[in-house]
CHARMM internal coordinates of N, CA and C (Angstrom, degrees):
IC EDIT
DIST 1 N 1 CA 1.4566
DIST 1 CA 1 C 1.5346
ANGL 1 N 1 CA 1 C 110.76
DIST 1 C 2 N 1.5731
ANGL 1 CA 1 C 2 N 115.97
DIHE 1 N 1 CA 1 C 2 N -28.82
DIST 2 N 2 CA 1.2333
ANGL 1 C 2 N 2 CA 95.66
DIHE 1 CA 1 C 2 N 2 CA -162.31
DIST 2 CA 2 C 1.8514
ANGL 2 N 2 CA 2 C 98.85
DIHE 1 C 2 N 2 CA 2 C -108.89
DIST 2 C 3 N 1.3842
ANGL 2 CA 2 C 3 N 102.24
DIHE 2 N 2 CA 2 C 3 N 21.52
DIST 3 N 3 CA 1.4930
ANGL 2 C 3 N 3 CA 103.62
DIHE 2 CA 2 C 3 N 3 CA 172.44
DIST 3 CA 3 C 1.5112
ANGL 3 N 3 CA 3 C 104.84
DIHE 2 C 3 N 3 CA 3 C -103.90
DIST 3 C 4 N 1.1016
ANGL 3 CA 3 C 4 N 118.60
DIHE 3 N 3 CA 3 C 4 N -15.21
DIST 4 N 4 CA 1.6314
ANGL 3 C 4 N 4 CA 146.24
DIHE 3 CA 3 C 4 N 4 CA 162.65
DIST 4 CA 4 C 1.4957
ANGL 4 N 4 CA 4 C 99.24
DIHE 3 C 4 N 4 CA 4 C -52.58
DIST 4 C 5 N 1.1842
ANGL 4 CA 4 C 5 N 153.28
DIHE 4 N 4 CA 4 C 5 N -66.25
DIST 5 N 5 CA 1.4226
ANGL 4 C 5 N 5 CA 165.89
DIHE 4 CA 4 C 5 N 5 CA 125.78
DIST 5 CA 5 C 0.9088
ANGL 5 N 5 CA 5 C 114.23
DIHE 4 C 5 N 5 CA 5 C 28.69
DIST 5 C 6 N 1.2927
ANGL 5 CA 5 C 6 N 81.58
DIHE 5 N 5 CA 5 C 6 N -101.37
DIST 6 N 6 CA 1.7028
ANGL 5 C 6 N 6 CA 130.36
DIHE 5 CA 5 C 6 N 6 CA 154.58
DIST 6 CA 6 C 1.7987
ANGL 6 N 6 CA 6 C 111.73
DIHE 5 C 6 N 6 CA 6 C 8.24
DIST 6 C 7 N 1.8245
ANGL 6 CA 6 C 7 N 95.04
DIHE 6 N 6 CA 6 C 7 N -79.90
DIST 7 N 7 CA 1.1351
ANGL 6 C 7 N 7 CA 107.67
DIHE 6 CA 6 C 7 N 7 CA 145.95
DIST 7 CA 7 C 1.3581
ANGL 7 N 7 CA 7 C 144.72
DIHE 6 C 7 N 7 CA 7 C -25.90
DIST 7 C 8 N 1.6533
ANGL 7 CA 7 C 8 N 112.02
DIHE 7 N 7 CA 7 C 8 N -76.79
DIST 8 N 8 CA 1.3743
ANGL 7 C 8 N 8 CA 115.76
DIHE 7 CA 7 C 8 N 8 CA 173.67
DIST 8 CA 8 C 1.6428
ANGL 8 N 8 CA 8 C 125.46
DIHE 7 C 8 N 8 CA 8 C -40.21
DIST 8 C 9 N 1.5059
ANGL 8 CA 8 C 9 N 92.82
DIHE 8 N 8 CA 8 C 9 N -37.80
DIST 9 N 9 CA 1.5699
ANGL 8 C 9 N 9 CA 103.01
DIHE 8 CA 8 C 9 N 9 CA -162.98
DIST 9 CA 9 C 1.6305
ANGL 9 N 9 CA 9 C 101.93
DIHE 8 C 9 N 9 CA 9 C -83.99
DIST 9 C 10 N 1.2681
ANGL 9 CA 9 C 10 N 118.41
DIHE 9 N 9 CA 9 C 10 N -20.55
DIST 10 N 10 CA 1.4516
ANGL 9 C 10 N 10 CA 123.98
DIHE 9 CA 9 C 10 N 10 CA 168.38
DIST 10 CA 10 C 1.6076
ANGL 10 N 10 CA 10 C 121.80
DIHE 9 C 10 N 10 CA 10 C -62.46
DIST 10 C 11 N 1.5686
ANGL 10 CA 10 C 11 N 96.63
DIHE 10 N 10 CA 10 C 11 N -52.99
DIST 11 N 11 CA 1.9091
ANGL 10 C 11 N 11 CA 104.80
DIHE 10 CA 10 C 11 N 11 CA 174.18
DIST 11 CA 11 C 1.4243
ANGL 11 N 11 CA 11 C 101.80
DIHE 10 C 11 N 11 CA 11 C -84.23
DIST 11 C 12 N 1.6565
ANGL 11 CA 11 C 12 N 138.03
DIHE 11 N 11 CA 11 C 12 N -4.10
DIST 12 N 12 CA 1.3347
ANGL 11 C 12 N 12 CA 113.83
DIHE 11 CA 11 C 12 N 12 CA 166.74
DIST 12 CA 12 C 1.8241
ANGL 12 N 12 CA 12 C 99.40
DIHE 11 C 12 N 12 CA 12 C -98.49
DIST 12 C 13 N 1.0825
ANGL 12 CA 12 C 13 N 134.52
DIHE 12 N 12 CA 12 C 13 N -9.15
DIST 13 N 13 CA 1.5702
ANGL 12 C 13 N 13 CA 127.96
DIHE 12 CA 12 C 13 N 13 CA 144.70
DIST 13 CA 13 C 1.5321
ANGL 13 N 13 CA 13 C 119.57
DIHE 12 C 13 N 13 CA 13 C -51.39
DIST 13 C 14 N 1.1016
ANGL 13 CA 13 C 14 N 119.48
DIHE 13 N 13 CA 13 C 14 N -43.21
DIST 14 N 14 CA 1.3778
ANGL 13 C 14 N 14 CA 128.37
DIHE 13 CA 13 C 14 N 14 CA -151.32
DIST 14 CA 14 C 1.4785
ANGL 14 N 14 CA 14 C 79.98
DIHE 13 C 14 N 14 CA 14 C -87.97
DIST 14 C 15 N 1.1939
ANGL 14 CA 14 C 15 N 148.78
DIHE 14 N 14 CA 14 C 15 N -54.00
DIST 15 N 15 CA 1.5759
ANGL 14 C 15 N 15 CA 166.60
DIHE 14 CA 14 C 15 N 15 CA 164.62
DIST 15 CA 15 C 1.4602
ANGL 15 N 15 CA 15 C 101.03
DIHE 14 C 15 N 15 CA 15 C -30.99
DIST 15 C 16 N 1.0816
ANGL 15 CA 15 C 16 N 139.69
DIHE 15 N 15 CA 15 C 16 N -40.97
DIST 16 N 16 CA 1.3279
ANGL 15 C 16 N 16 CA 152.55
DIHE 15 CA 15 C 16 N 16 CA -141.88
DIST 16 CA 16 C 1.6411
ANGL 16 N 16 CA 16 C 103.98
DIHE 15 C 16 N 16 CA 16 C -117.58
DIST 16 C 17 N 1.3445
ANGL 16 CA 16 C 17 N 109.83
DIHE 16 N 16 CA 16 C 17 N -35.57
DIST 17 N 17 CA 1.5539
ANGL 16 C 17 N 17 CA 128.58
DIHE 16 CA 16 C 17 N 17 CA 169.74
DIST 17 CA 17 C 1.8570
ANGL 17 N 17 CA 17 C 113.13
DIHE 16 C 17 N 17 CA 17 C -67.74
DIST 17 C 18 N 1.5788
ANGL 17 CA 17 C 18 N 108.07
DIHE 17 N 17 CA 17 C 18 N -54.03
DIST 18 N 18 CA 1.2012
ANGL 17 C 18 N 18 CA 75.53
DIHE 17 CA 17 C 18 N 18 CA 177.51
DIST 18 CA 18 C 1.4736
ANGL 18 N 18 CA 18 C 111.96
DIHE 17 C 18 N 18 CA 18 C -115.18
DIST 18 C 19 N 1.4293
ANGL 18 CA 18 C 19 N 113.17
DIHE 18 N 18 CA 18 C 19 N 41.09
DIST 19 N 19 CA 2.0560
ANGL 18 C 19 N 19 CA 111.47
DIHE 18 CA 18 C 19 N 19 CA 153.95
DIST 19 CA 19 C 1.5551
ANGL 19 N 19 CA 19 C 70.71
DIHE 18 C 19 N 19 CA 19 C -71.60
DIST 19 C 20 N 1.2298
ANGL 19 CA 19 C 20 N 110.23
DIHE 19 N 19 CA 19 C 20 N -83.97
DIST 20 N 20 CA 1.5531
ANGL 19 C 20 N 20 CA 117.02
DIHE 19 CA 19 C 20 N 20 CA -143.47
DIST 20 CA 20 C 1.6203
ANGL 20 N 20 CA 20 C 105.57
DIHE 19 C 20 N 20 CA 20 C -29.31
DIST 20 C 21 N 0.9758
ANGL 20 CA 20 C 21 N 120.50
DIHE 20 N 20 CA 20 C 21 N -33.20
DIST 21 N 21 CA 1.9384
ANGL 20 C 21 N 21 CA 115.40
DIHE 20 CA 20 C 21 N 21 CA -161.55
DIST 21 CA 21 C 1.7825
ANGL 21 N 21 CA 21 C 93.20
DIHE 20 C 21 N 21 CA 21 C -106.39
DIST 21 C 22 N 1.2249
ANGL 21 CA 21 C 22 N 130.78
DIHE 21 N 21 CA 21 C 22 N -2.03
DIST 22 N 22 CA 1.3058
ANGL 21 C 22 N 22 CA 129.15
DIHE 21 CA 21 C 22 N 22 CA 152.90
DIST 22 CA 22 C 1.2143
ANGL 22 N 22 CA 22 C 125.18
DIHE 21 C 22 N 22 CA 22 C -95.90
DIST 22 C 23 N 1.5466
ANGL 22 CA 22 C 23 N 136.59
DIHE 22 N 22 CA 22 C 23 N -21.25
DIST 23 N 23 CA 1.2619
ANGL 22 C 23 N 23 CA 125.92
DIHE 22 CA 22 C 23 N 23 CA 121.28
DIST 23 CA 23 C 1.4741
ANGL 23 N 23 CA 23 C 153.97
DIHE 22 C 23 N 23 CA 23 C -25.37
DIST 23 C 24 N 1.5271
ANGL 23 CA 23 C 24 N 93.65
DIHE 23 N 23 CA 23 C 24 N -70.72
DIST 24 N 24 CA 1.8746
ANGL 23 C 24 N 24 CA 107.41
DIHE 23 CA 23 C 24 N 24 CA 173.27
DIST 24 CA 24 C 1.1194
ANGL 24 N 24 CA 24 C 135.59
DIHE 23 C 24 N 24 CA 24 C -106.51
DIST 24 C 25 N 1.7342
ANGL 24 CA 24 C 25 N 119.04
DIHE 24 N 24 CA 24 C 25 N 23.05
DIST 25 N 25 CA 1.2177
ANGL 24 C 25 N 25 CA 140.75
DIHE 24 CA 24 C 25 N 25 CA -159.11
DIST 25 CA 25 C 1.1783
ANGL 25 N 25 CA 25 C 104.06
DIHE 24 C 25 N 25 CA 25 C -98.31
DIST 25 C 26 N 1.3586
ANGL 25 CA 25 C 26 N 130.32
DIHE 25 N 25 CA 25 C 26 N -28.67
DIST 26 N 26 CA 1.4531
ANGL 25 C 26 N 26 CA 154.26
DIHE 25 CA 25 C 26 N 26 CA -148.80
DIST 26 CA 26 C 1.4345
ANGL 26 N 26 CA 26 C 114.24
DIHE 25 C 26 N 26 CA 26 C -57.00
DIST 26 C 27 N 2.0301
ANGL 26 CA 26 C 27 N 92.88
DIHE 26 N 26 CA 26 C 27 N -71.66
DIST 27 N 27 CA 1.3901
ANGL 26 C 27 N 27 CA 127.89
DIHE 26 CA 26 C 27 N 27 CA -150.80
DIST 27 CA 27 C 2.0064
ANGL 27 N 27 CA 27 C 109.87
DIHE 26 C 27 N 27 CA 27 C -135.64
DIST 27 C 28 N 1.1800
ANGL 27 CA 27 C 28 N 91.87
DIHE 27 N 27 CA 27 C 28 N 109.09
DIST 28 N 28 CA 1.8388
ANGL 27 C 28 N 28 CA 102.30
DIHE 27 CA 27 C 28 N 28 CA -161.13
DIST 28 CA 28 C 1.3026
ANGL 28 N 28 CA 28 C 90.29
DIHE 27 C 28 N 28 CA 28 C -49.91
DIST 28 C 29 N 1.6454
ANGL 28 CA 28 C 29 N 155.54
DIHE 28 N 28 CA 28 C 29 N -30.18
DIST 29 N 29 CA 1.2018
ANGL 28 C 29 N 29 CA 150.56
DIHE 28 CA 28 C 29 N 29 CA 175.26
DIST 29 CA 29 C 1.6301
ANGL 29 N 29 CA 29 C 113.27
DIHE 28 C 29 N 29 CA 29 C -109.55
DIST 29 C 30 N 1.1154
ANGL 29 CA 29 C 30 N 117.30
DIHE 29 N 29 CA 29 C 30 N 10.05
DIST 30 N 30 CA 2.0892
ANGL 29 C 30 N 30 CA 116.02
DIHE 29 CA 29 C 30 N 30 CA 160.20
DIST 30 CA 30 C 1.4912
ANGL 30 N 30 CA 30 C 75.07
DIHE 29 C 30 N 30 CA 30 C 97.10
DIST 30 C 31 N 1.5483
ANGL 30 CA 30 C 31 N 90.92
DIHE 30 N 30 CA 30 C 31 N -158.64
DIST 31 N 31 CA 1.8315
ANGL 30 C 31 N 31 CA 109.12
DIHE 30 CA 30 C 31 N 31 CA -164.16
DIST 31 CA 31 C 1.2353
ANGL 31 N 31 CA 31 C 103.10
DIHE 30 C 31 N 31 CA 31 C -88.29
DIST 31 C 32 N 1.1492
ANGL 31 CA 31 C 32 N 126.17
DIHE 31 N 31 CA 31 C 32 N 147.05
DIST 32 N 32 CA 1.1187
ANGL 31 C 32 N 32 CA 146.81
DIHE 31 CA 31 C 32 N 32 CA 152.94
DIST 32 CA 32 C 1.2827
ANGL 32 N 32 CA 32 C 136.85
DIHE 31 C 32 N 32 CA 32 C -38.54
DIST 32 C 33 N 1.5042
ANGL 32 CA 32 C 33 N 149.41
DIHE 32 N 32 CA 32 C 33 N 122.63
DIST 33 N 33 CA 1.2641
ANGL 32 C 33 N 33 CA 143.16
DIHE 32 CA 32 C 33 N 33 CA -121.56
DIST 33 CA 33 C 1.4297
ANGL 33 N 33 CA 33 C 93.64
DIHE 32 C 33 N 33 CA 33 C -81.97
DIST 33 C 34 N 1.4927
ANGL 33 CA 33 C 34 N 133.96
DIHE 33 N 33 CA 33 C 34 N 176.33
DIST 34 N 34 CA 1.2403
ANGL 33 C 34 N 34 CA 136.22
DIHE 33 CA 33 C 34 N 34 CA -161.85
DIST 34 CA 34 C 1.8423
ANGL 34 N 34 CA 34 C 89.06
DIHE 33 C 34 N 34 CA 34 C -99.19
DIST 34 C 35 N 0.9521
ANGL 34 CA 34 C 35 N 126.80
DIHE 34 N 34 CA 34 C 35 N -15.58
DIST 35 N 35 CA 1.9125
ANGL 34 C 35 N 35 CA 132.67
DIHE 34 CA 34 C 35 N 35 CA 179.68
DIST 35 CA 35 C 1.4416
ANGL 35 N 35 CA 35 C 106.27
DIHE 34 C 35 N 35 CA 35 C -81.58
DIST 35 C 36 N 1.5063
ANGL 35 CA 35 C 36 N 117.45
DIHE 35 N 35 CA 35 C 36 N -33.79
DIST 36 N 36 CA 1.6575
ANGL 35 C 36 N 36 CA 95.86
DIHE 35 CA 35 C 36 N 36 CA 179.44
DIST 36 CA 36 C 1.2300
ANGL 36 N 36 CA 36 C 107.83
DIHE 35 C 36 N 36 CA 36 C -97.92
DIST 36 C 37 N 1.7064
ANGL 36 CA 36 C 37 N 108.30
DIHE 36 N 36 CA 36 C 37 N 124.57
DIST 37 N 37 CA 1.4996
ANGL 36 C 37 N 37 CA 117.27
DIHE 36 CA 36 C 37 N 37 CA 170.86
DIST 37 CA 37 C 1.3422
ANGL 37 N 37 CA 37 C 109.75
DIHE 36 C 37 N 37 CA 37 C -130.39
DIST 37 C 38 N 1.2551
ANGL 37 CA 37 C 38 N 107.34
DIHE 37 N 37 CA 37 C 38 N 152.70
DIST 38 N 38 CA 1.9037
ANGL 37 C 38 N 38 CA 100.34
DIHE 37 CA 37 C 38 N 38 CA -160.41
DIST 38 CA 38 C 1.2569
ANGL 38 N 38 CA 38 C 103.43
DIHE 37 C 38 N 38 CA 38 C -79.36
DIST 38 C 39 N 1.1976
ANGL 38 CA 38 C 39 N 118.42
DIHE 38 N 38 CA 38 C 39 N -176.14
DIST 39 N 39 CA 1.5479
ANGL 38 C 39 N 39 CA 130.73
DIHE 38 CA 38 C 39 N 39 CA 170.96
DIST 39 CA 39 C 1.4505
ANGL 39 N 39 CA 39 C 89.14
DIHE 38 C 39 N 39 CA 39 C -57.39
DIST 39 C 40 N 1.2347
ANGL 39 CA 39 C 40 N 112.79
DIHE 39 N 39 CA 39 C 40 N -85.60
DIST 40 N 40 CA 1.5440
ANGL 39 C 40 N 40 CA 104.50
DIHE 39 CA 39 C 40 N 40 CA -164.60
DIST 40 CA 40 C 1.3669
ANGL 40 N 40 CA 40 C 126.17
DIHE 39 C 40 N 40 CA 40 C -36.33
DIST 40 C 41 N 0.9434
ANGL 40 CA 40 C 41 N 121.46
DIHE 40 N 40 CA 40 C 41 N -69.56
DIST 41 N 41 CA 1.8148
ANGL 40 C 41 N 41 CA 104.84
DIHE 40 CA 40 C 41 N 41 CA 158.16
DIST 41 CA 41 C 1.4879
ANGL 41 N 41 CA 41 C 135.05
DIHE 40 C 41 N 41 CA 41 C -2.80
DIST 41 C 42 N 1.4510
ANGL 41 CA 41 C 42 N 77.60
DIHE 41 N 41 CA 41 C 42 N -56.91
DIST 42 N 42 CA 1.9727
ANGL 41 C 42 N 42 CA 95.17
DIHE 41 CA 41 C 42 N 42 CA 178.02
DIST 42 CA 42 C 1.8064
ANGL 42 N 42 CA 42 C 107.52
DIHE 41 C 42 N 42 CA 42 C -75.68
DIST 42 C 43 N 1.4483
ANGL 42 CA 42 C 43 N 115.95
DIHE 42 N 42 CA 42 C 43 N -18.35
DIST 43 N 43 CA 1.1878
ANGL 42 C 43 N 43 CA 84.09
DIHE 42 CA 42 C 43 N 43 CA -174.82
DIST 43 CA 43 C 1.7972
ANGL 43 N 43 CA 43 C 101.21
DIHE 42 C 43 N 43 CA 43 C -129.46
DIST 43 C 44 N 1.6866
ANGL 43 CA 43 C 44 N 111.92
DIHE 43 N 43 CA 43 C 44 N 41.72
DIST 44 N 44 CA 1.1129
ANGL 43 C 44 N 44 CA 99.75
DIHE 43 CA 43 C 44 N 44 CA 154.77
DIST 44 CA 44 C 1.1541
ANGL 44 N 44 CA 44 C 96.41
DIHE 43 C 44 N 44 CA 44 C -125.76
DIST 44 C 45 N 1.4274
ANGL 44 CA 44 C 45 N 141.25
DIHE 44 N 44 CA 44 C 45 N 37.97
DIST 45 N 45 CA 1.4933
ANGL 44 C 45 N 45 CA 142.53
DIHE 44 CA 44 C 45 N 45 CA 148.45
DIST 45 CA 45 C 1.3358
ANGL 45 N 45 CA 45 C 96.54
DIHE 44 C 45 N 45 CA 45 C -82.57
DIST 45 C 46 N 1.1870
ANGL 45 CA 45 C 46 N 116.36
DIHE 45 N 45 CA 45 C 46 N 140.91
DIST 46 N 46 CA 1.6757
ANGL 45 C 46 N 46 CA 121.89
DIHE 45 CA 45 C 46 N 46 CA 145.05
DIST 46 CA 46 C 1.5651
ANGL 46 N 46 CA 46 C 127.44
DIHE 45 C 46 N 46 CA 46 C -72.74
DIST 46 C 47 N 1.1083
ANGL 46 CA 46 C 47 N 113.57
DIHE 46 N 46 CA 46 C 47 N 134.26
DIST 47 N 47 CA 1.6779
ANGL 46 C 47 N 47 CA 121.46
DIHE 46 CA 46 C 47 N 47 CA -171.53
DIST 47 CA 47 C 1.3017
ANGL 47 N 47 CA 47 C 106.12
DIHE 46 C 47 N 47 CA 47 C -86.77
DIST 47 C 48 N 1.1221
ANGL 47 CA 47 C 48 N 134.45
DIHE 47 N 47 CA 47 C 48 N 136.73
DIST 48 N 48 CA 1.4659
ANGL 47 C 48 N 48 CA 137.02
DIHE 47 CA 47 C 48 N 48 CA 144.96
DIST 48 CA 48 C 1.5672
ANGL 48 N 48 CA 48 C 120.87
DIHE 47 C 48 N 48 CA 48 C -48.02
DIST 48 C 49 N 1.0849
ANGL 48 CA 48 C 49 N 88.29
DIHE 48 N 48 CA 48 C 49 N 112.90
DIST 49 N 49 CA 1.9536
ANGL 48 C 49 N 49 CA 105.19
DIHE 48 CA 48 C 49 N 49 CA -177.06
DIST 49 CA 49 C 1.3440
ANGL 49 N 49 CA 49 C 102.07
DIHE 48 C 49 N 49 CA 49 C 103.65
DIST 49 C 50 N 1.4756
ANGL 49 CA 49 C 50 N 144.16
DIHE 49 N 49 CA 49 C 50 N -38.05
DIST 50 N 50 CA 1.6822
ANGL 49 C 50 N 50 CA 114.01
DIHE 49 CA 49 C 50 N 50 CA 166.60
DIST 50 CA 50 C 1.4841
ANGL 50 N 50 CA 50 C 126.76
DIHE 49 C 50 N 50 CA 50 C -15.81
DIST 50 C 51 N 1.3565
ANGL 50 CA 50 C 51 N 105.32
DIHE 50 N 50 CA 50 C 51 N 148.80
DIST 51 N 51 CA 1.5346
ANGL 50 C 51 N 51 CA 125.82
DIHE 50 CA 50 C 51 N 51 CA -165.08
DIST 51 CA 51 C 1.8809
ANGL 51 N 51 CA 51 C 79.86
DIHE 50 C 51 N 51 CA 51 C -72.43
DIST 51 C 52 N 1.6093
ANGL 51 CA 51 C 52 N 99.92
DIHE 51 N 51 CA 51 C 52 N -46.91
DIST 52 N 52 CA 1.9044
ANGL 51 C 52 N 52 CA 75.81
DIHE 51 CA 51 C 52 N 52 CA -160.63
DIST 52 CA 52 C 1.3932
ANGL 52 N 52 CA 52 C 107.80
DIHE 51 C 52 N 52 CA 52 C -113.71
DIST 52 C 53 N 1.1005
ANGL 52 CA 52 C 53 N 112.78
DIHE 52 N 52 CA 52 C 53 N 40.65
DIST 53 N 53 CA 2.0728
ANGL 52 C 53 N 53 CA 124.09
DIHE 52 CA 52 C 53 N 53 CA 148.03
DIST 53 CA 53 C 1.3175
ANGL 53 N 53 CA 53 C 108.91
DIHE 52 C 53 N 53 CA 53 C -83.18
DIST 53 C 54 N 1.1389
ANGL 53 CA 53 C 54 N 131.21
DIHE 53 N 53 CA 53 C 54 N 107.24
DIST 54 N 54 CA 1.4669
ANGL 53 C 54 N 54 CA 130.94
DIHE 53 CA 53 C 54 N 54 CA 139.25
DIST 54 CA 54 C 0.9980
ANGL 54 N 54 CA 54 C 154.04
DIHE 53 C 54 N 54 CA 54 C -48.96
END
COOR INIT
IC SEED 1 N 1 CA 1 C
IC BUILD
C-alpha cells in the first residue's frame, strides 16, 4: 500500500513538473502585461468605425 503512494505522489510530482516548465519556461520574466499588444494584434482586429468594417 504504501509503495502504491509512493507511486501516486511521484506521477502527481512529475505532473506538477511539467505544468510548471510549460508555463514558465517560455519568457525569462512570465507573461507579459495584459497592455502590451503588438502592432500586429492591433491591426488584425477590426476597429469600430473603419471605412471597410461593416
Amino acid at each position: 500500500m504504501t509503495l502504491l503512494l509512493l507511486e501516486a505522489l511521484g506521477a502527481l510530482l512529475i505532473l506538477l513538473l511539467i505544468v510548471w516548465w510549460t508555463m514558465f519556461s517560455g519568457r525569462p520574466k512570465g507573461e507579459l502585461p495584459p497592455d502590451a499588444h503588438t502592432d500586429a494584434d492591433a491591426e488584425a482586429a477590426p476597429r469600430k468605425g473603419d471605412a471597410n468594417s461593416k
